[in-house]
N, C-alpha and C positions, 0 to 999 in steps of 0.2 A: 186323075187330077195331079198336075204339078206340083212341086213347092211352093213354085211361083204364082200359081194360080190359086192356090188354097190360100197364100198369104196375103193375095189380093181379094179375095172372096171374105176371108176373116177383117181386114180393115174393113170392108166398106158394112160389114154386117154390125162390129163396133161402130162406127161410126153414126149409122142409122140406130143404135140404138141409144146410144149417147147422146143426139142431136138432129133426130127426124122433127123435131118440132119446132127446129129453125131452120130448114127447108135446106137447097143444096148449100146455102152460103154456108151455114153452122155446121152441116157435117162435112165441108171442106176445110174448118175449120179443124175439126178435131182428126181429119187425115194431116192435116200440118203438124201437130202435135204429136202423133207417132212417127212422120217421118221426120221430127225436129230430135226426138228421143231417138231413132235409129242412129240417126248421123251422128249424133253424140255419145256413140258406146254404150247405150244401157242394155243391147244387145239386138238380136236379128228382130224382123219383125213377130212373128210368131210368141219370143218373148216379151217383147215389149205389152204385147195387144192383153195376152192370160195373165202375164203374170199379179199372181194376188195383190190386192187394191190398188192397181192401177186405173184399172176401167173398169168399176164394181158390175157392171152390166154383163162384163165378159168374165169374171173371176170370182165373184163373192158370190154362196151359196147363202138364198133368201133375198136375192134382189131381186125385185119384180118385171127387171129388165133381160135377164138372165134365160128366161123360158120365150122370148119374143122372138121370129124369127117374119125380116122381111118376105109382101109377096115379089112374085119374078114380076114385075111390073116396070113400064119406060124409065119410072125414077131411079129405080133401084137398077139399071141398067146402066142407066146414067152416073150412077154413086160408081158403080163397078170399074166402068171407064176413068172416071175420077181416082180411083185407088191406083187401080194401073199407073197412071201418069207422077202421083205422089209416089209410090216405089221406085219407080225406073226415078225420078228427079227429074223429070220434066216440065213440072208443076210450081208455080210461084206458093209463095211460104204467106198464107192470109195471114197469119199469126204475128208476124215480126218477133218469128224467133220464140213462140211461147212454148215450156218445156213444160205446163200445170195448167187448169183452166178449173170451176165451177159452175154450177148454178149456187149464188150465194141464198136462194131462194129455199133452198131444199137439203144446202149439206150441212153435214152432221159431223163430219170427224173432224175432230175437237182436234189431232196433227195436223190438220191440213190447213185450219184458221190459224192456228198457233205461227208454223212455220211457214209457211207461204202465203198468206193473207194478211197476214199482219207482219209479216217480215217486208216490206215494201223496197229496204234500202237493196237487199239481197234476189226476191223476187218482184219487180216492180210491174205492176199492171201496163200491160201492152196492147191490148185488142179487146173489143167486148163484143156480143151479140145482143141481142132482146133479153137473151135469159143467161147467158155465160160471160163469166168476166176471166179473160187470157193472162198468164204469170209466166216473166223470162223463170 
């Protein structure tokens, strides 16, 4: 496996586990979101996707998202393809630009309401799904 293929095989496995429950839109959603963080320096994809609490599913030990591992199935075939396209930048940006997202439904850290959910003037809500609400 390549680089490039590992780091496309890692977004779309983030992705499906951050937002398999809003179907492809949501986890095209949160491929915007890592390639909205690449393009803005927070580093290559590989760090972006691990690095600690960013995408607790992929980095924080005791999430129960952590140990899920999509099957090879049409969808996830299709997620795969999707990642591709979002690396290379050939993929429009669902997000309008969101650098942070939630489910306000389920989080928990107390920084993340603090500084980007209630900082609105700073990160102002851009996009939502059913269950995710999108932050420039």
């Amino acid at each position: 496996m390549t680089i490039k293929e590992y780091e496309i095989a890692l977004a779309a496995v983030c992705a499906w586990r951050e937002a398999r429950s809003e179907g492809l839109t949501g986890m095209r959603m949160v491929l915007g979101v890592l390639a909205n963080r690449v393009h803005n320096g927070w580093g290559d994809w590989i760090t972006v996707i691990t690095k600690r609490n960013q995408f607790s599913s992929m980095s924080v030990p005791g999430d129960s998202q952590l140990v899920l591992w999509p099957l090879n199935t049409d969808a996830f075939r299709l997620l795969l393809i999707e990642a591709e396209r979002f690396r290379s930048g050939q993929a429009e940006d669902p997000t309008n630009g969101a650098m942070y997202y939630e489910n306000p439904k389920t989080a928990t850290s107390q920084w993340f309401i603090t500084n980007i959910r209630l900082n609105t003037k700073e990160h102002p809500e851009v996009a939502r799904t059913d269950n995710h609400v999108f932050y420039k």
